[in-house]
C-alpha positions, 0 to 999 in steps of 0.5 A, a space after each residue: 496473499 501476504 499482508 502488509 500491515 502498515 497501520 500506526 506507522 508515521 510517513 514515510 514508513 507505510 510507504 517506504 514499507 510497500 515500495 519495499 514490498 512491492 520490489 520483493 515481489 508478488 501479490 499482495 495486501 496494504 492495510 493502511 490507517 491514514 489517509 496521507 499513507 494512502 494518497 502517498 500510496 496511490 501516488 506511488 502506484 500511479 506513477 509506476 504504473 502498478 496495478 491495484 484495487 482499493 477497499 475503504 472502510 474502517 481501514 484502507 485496503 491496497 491490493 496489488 497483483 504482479 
């Protein structure tokens, strides 16, 4: 599974970067350190009806398969 890796990025960068990734196809993993990313991310994913799964620990784990 590709890793997207969009920690210490300022908004919208970790967003534009999973639409980005997203568009490209695949399956794949969002590492994310910010919680203004994540909430951007999910908002994203709700409103485009994008399957995921999240993991929140020391960092925040997006998981989404297409």
């Amino acid at each position: 599974m590709f890793q997207l890796d969009v920690r210490g990025l300022d908004c919208p960068q970790p967003l534009l970067e999973f639409k980005n990734q997203y568009e490209a196809g695949g399956n794949f993993m969002a590492l994310i350190d910010s919680e203004v990313a994540k909430e951007n991310i999910l908002r994203f994913c709700k409103n485009n009806k994008i399957k995921y799964t999240i993991e929140e620990g020391e960092d925040i784990i997006i998981k989404v398969e297409c």
